[in-house]
C-alpha positions in Angstrom: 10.5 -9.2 -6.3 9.0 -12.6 -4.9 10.7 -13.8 -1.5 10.1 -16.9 0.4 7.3 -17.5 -2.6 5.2 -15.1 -1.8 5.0 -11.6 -3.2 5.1 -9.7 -0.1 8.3 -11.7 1.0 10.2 -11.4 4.0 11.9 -7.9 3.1 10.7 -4.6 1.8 8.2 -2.3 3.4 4.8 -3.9 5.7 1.9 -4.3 3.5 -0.4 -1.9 5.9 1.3 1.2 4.2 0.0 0.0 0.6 -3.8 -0.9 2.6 -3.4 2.7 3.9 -3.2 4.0 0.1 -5.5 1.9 -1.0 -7.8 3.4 1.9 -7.1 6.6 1.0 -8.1 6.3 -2.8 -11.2 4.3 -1.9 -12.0 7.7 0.5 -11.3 9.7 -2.4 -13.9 7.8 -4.2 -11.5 6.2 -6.6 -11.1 3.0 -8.2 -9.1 1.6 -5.2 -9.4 -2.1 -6.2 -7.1 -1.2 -9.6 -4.0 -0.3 -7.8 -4.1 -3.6 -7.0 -4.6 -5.1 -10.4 -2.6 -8.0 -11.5 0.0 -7.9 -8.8 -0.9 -11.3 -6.8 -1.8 -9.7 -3.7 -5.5 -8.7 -2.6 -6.1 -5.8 0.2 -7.0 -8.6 2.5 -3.7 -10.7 2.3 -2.2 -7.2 3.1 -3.7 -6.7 6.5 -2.3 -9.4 8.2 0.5 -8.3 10.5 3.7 -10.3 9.2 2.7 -9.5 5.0 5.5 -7.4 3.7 5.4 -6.3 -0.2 9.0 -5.5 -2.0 10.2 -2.3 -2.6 9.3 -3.1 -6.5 5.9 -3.8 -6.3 5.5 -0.3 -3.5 6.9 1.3 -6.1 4.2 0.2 -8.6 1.5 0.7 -6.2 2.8 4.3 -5.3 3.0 5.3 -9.0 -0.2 4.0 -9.9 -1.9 6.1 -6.9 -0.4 9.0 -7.9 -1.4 8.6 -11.4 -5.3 8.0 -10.4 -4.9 11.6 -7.9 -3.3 13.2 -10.3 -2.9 16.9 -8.5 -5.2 16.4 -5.8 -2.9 16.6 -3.2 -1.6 12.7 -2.7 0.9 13.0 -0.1 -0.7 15.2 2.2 -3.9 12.9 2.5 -1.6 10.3 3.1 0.0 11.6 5.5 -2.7 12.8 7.4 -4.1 9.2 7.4 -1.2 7.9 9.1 -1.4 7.0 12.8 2.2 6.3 15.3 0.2 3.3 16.0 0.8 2.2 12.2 4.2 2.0 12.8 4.2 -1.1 15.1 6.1 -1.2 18.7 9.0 1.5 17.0 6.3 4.2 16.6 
């Protein structure tokens, strides 16, 4: 979903939880840069602090990581990557 004409729009989910997975992939020594492929929006657009992505294109993102894991444990490095920081002035 495009918003505002952007991809990351104004609603959805803050593009620092899709940088976080791409982190984690590039730690994993996997082809980070492909989860990115072809949807408009590089790593670096992503870290500012106002870039939001819609819940469509986190979806794509968060299928495609879990394609290129496969069984090696996804959501637990994930997790474990997470800081309350991450979470802005709420966390």
């Amino acid at each position: 979903m495009v918003s505002s004409g952007r991809p990351w729009g104004n609603a959805g989910i803050p593009g620092i939880y899709v940088v976080l997975l791409y982190d984690v992939l590039a730690g994993m020594g996997l082809d980070a840069p492909s989860l990115l492929a072809g949807l408009g929006v590089s790593r670096d657009e992503l870290l500012a602090p106002d870039r939001r992505v819609s819940m469509s294109l986190a979806q794509t993102v968060a299928e495609r990581g879990v394609a290129m894991v496969g069984e090696q444990g996804l959501g637990f490095r994930y997790a474990r990557a997470m800081s309350i920081t991450l979470h802005g002035p709420v966390g």
